[in-house]
C-alpha positions as CSV (number, residue, x, y, z in Angstrom):
1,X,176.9,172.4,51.2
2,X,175.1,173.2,54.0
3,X,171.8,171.5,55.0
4,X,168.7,173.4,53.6
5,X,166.1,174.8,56.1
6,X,162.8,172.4,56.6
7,X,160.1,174.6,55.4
8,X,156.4,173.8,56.3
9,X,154.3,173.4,53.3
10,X,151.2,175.3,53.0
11,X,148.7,174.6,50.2
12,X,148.1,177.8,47.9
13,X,144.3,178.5,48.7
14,X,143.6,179.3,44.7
15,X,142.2,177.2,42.7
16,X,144.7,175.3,40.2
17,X,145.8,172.8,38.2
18,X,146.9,169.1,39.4
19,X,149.7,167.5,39.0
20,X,147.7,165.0,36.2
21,X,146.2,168.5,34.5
22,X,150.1,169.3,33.7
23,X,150.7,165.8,32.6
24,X,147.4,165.9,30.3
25,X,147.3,169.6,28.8
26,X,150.5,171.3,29.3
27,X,151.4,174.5,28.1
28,X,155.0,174.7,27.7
29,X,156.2,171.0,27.4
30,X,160.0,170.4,27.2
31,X,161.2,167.3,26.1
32,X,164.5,165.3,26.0
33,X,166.7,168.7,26.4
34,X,169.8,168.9,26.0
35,X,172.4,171.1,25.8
36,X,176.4,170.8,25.4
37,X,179.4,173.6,25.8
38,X,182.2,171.5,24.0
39,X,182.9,168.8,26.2
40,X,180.4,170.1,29.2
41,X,177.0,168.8,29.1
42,X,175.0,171.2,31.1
43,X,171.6,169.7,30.6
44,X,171.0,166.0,30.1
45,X,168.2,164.8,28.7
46,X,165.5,167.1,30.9
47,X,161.8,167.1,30.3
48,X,158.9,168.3,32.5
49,X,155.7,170.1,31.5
50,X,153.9,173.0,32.3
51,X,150.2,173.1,33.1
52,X,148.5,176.4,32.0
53,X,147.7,178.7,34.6
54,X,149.7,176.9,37.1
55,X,152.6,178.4,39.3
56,X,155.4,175.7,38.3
57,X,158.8,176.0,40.7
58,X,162.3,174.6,38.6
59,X,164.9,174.1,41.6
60,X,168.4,172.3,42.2
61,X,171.5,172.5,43.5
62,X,174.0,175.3,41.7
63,X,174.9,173.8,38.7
64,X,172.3,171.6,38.3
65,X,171.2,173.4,34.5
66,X,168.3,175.4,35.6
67,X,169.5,178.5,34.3
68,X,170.7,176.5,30.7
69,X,167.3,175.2,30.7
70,X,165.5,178.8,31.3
71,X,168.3,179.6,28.0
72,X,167.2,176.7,25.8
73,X,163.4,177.0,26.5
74,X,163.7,181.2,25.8
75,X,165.8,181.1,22.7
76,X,169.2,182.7,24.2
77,X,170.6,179.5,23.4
78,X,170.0,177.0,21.0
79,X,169.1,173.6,22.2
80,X,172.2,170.7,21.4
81,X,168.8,168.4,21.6
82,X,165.4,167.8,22.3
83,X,162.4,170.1,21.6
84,X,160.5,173.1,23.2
85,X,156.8,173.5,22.8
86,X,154.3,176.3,23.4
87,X,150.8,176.3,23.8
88,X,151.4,173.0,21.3
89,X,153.5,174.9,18.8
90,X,157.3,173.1,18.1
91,X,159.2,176.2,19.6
92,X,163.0,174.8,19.6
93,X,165.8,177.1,18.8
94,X,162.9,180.3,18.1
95,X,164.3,183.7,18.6
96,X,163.6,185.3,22.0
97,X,161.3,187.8,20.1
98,X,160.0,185.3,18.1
99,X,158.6,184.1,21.9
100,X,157.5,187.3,22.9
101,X,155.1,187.8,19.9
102,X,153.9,184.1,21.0
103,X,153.2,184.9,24.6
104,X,156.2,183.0,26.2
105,X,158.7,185.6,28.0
106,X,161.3,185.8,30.5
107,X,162.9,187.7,33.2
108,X,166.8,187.5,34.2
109,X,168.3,187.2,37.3
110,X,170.1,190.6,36.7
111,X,167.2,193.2,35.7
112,X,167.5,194.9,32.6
113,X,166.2,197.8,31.9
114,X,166.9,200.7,29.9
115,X,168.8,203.0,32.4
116,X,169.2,205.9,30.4
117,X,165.5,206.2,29.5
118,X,162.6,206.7,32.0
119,X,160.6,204.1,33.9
120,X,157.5,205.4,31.6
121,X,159.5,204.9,28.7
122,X,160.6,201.5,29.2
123,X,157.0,199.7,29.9
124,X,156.0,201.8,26.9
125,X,158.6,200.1,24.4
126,X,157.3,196.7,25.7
127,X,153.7,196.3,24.0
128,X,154.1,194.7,20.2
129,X,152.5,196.1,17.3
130,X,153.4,199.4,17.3
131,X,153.6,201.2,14.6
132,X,155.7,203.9,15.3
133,X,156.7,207.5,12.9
134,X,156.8,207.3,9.5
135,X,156.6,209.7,6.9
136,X,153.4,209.0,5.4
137,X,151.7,209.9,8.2
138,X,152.3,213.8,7.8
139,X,150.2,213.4,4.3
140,X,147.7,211.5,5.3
141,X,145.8,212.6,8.0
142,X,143.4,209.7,8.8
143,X,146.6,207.8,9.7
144,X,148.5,210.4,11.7
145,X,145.4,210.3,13.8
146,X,145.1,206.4,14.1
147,X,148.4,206.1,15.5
148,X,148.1,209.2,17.7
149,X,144.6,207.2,19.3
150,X,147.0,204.1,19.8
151,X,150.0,205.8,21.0
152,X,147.9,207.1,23.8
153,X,146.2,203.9,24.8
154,X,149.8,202.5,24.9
155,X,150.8,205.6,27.2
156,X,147.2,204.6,29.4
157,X,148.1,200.9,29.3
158,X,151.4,201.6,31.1
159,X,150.4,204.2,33.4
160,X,147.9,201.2,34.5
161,X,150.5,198.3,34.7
162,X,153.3,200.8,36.5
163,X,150.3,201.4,39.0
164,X,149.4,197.9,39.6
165,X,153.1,197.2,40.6
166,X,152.9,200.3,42.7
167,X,156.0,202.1,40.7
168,X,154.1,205.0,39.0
169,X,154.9,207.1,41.4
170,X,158.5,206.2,39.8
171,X,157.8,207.1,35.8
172,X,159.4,209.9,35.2
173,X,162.7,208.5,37.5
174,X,166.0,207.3,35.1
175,X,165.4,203.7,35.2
176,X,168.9,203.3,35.9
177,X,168.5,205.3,39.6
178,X,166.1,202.3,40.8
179,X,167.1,200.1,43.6
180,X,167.6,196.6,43.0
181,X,164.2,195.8,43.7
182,X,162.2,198.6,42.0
183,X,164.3,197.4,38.4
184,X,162.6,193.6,39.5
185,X,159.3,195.6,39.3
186,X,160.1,197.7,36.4
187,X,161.4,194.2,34.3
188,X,157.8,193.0,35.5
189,X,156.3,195.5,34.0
190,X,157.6,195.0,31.3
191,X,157.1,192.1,30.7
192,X,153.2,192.1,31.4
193,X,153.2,194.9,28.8
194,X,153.5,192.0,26.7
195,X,150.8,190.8,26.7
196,X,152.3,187.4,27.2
197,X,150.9,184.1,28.3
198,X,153.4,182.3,30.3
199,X,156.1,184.3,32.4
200,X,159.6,182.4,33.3
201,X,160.7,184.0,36.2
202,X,165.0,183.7,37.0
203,X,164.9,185.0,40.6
204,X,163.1,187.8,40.5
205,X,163.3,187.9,44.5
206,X,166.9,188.1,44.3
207,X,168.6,190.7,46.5
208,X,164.9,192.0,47.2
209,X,164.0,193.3,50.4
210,X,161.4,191.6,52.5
211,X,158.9,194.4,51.6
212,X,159.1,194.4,47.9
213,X,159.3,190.6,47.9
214,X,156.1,190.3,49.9
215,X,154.3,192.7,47.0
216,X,156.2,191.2,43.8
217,X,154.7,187.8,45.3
218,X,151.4,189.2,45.8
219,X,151.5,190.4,41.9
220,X,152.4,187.5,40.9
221,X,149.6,185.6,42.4
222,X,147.7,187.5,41.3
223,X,148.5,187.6,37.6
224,X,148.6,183.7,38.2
225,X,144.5,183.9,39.0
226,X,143.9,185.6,36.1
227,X,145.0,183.4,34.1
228,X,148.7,183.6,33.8
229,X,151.0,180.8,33.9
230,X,154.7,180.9,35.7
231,X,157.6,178.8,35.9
232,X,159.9,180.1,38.6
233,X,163.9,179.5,39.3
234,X,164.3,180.1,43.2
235,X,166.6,179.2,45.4
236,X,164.6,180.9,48.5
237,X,162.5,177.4,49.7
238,X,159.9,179.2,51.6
239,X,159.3,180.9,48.9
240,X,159.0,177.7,46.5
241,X,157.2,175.7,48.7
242,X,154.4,178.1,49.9
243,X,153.8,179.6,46.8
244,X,154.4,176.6,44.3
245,X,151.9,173.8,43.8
246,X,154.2,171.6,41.5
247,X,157.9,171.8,41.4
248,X,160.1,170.1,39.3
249,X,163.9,169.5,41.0
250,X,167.1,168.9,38.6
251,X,170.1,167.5,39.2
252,X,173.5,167.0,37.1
253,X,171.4,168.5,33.9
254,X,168.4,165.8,34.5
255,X,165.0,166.1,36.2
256,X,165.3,164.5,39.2
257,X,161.6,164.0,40.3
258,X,158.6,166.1,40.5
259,X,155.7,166.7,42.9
260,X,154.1,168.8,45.6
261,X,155.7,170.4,48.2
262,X,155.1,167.1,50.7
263,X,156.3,164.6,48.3
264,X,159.5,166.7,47.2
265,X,159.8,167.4,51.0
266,X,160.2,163.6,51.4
267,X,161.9,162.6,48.3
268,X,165.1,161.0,49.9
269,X,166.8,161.7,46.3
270,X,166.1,165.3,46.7
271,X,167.8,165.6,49.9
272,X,171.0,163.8,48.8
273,X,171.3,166.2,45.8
274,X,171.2,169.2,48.1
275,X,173.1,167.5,50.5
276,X,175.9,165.9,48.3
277,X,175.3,162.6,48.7
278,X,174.6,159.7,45.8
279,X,171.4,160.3,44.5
């Protein structure tokens, strides 16, 4: 593998939580993790945690168990063992809609929308609690009218989300006739349809152009001043490092160490895992 490219740290100019605050009140905390495929053990024993509002990088070389972690933590697979909590909640082995209606959602690496319905459409299925047709409501007035009232704020709220990613202009589009970076926007929207708490991002830069990078990046910082917390698997460093204010590296299904950009930077351990050597 080839050497990775020094990138020069630069502090995010927000204001957020420590190291210690992620230590001392996280919000997702994952400990002991494991997970097995017959004879494979793809994560080993991992545990980190998450501080609330924070923007929290997970890197590693391929096949360190990032992506088997991201699985284990979002309930597409269920954890061999260890445990999962949420905003202090034992969440191990939930469904991944179980999550969502908690606040804790994902992204995958491969957007994936709904291609056959419109962009409009597919933000619009996201919010929970809706209530949807039924019968009943053509006898009783009052109703039909209480869910008309909500339908339309749902239709309002999404209009306002596809705007803030700058994709309304795309509503009416097939969501399947997006390039590869609009669907990274679409998925985002989707996801903050939810309503959700904490955001675990699997690349969502990957195979982006420059441009749409640069504005998912701004989106996401600023979701993350509001109040929103992210965990992020990247493999783009400059990324990670000027964006990130604690990231957590694994190696061989373990958590190798932790820190700031510096002291990753000049973990000696970190560099022999990307470089192949004994760690």
């Amino acid at each position: 593998m080839s050497e990775p490219e020094t990138v020069e740290a630069t502090a995010p100019d927000t204001d957020v939580p420590t190291t210690s605050d992620a230590v001392d009140a996280p919000l997702l905390e994952v400990d002991g993790l494991r997970k097995e495929f017959g004879g494979v053990t793809a994560v080993d024993g991992a545990s980190f945690r998450v501080a609330p509002g924070s923007f929290t990088g997970l890197i590693g070389p391929n096949g360190a168990g990032k992506s088997t972690t991201f699985n284990c933590i979002t309930g597409i697979h269920e954890p061999t063992a260890g445990t999962v909590r949420f905003d202090g909640q034992d969440v191990t082995g939930l469904a991944p809609f179980t999550l969502a209606k908690e606040g804790l959602v994902r992204t995958f690496q491969i957007a994936r929308e709904l291609s056959e319905m419109t962009v409009l459409e597919n933000v619009m299925l996201a919010p929970p609690g809706q209530r949807g047709e039924s019968a009943i409501q053509s006898v009783l007035p009052g109703l039909r009218e209480e869910v008309q009232a909500a339908e339309r704020d749902v239709v309002e709220d999404a209009w306002e989300t596809l705007d803030f990613f700058e994709i309304d202009h795309l509503a009416h589009e097939d969501a399947g006739s997006l390039s590869g970076g609009q669907r990274k926007l679409l998925e985002m929207a989707r996801v903050l349809s939810t309503d959700p708490e904490m955001v675990l991002l699997d690349e969502p830069l990957a195979g982006v152009n420059p441009t749409l990078e640069e504005k998912l990046l701004d989106r996401i910082d600023e979701l993350r001043r509001d109040g929103l917390t992210f965990l992020l698997v990247e493999h783009d460093m400059d990324v990670i490092m000027n964006h990130c204010e604690h990231i957590i590296v694994m190696h061989q299904g373990q958590v190798l160490a932790e820190g700031d950009a510096e002291t990753i930077q000049s973990d000696e351990r970190v560099l022999e895992a990307y470089l192949g050597g004994d760690v």
